[in-house]
C-alpha positions as CSV (number, residue, x, y, z in Angstrom):
1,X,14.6,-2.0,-9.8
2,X,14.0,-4.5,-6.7
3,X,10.3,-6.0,-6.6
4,X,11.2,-7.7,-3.6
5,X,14.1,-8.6,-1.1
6,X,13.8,-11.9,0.5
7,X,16.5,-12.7,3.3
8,X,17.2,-12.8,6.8
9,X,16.9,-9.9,9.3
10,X,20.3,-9.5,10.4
11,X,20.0,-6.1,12.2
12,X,17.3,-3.8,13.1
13,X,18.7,-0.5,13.3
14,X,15.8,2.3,14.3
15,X,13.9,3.3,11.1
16,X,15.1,-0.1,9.0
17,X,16.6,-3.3,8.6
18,X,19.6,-4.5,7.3
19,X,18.4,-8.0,5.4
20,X,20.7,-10.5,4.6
21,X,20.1,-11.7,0.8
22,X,22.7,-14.3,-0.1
23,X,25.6,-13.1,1.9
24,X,24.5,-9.2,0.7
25,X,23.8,-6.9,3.0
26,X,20.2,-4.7,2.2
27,X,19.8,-1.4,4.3
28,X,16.4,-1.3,4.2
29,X,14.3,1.9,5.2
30,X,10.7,0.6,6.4
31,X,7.9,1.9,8.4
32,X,7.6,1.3,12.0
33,X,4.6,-1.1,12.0
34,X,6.8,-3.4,9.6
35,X,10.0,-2.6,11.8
36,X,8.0,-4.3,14.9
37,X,7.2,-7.5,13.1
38,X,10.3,-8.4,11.8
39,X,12.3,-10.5,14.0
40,X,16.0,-10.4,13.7
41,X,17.6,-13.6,12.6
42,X,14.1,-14.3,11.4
43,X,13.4,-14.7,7.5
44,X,11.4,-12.1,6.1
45,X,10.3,-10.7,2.5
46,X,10.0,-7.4,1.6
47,X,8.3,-5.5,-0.8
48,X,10.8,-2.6,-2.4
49,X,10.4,0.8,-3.7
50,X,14.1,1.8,-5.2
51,X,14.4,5.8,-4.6
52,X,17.9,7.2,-6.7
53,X,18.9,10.0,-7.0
54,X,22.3,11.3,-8.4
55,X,23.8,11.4,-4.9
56,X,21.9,8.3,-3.4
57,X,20.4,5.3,-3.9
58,X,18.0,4.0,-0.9
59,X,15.8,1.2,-0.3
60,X,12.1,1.0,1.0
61,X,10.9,-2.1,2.3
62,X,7.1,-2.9,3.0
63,X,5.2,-6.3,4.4
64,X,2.0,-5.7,2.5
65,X,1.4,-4.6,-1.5
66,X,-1.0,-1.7,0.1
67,X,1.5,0.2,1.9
68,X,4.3,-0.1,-0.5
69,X,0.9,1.2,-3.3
70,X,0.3,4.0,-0.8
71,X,3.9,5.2,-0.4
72,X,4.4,5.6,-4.1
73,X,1.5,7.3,-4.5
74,X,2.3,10.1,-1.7
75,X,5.2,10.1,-3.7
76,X,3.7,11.9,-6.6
77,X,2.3,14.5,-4.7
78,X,4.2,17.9,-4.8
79,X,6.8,18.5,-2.0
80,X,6.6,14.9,-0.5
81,X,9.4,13.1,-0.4
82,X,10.1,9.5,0.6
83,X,11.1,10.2,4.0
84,X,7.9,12.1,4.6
85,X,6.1,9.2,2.6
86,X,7.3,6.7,5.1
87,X,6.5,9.0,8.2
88,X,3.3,9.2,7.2
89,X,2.7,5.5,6.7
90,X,5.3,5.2,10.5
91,X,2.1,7.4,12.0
92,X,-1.0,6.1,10.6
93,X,-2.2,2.5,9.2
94,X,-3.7,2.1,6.1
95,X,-7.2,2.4,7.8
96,X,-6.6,5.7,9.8
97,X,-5.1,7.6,6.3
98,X,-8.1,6.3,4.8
99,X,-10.6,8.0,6.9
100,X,-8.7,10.9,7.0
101,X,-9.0,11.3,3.7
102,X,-12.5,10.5,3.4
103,X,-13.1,13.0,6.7
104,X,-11.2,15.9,4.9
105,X,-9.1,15.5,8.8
106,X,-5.9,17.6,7.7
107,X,-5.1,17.9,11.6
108,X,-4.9,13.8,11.4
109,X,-1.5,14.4,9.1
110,X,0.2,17.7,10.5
111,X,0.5,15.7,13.9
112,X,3.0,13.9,12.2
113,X,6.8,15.1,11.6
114,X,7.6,16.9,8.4
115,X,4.1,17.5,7.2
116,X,3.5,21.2,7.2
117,X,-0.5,22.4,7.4
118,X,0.2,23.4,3.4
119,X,1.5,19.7,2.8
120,X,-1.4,17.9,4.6
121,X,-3.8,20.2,2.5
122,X,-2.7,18.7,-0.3
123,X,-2.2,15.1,0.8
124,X,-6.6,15.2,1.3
125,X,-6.8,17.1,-1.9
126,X,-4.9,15.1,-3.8
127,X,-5.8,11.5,-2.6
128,X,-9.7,12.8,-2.3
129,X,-10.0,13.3,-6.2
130,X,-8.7,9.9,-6.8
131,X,-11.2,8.7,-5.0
132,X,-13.7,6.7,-7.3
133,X,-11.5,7.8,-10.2
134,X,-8.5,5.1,-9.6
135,X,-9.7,1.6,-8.9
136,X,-6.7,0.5,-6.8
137,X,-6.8,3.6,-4.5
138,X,-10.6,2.8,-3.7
139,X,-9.6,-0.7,-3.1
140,X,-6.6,0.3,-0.3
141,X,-8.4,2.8,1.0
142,X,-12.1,1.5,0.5
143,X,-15.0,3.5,0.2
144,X,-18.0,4.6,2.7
145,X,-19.8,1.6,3.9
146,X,-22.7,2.6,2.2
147,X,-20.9,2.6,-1.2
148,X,-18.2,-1.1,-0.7
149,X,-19.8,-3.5,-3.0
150,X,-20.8,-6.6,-1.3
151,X,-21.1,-10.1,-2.0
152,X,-24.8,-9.1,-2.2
153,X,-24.3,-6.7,-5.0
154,X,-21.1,-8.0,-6.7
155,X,-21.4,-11.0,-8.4
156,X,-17.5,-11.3,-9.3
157,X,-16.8,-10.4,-5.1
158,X,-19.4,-13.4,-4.1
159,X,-17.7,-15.9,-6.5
160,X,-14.4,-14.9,-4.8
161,X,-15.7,-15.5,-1.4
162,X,-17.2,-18.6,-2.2
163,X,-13.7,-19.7,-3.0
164,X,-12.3,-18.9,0.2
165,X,-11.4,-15.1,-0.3
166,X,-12.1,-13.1,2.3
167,X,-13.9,-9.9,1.7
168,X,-11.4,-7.6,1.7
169,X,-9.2,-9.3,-0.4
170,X,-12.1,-10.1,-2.8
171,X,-12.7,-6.1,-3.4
172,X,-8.8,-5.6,-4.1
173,X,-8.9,-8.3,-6.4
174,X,-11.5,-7.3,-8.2
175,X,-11.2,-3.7,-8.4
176,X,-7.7,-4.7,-9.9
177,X,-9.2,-7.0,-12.3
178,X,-11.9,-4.5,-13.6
179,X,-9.1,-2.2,-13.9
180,X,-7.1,-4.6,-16.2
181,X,-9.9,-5.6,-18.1
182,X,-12.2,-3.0,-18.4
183,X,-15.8,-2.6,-18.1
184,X,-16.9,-4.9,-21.2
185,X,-15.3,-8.2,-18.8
186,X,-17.7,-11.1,-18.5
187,X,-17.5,-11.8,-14.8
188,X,-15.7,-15.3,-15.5
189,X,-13.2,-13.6,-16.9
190,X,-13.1,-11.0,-14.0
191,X,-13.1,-14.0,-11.5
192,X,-10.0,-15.5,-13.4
193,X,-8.2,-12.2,-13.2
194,X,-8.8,-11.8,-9.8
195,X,-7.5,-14.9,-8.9
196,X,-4.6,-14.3,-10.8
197,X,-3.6,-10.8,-9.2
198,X,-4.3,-12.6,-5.2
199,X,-1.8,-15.6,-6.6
200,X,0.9,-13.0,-7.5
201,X,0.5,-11.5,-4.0
């Protein structure tokens, strides 16, 4: 519904914000990285995630496109929720779920609140099989050094670096304009995608 709130932090209750858009007052659930950088009475932008439901309607705010992609996609695992989404994204960066994923560490996710031994099972499961299967996962996440293209390797990744991009964000961008694309892409079309997709960031 929301792609984005933009506003000033007026409160910082434990667990969210309340963000002031226009005289409007947003309760915003976030995780608790995003929590600690936001400064109250500071201006801040938010990347949403609406969750209704018959009896509710809530609001889930995220600093960076990667955690608010990572949250929705916990989301469409069975039996997690959005409160268990954001608990797991409170506990671990974006780094840490990605090796536990990649290290089948199920431990690494039962230490947090709410996620039962059954539940974390399904969390490395689940995100596992996307692995190398959905192009924007692999680029959150990454993939074993061994495997992360390089500008060495990747033509389209070294034109992006050349233009300033740094490495990371030049495997995001394109691993999310290969996906739009498709295989066939020359790679000056690849390179205009790319730079598309890090301008709508």
């Amino acid at each position: 519904m929301f792609a984005f709130l933009r506003g000033t932090v007026a409160a910082k209750p434990l667990g969210r914000v309340h963000l002031d858009v226009g005289g409007v007052g947003y309760d915003v659930f976030v995780p608790d990285g995003t929590h600690r950088r936001l400064t109250a009475g500071a201006t801040a932008t938010l990347l949403t995630y609406c969750h209704i439901r018959e009896d509710s309607f809530q609001i889930f705010g995220f600093l960076r496109e990667e955690e608010k992609t990572l949250f929705m996609m916990l989301l469409g695992i069975s039996g997690i929720g959005p409160k268990v989404s954001l608990a797991v994204l409170s506990a671990m960066s974006v780094a840490e779920f990605g090796r536990a994923v990649r290290e089948n560490d199920v431990t690494a996710f039962t230490k947090i609140g709410g996620v039962g031994k059954k539940t974390g099972q399904r969390i490395v499961l689940e995100m596992k099989a996307k692995l190398g299967q959905d192009a924007e996962l692999d680029a959150i996440l990454g993939e074993p050094a061994s495997a992360e293209p390089t500008p060495d390797t990747d033509d389209v990744i070294a034109a992006l670096c050349s233009l300033g991009c740094t490495l990371g964000e030049a495997r995001k961008a394109a691993a999310t304009a290969r996906k739009q694309l498709g295989d066939g892409a020359s790679d000056e079309d690849l390179v205009k995608a790319a730079l598309r997709s890090i301008a709508r960031r």
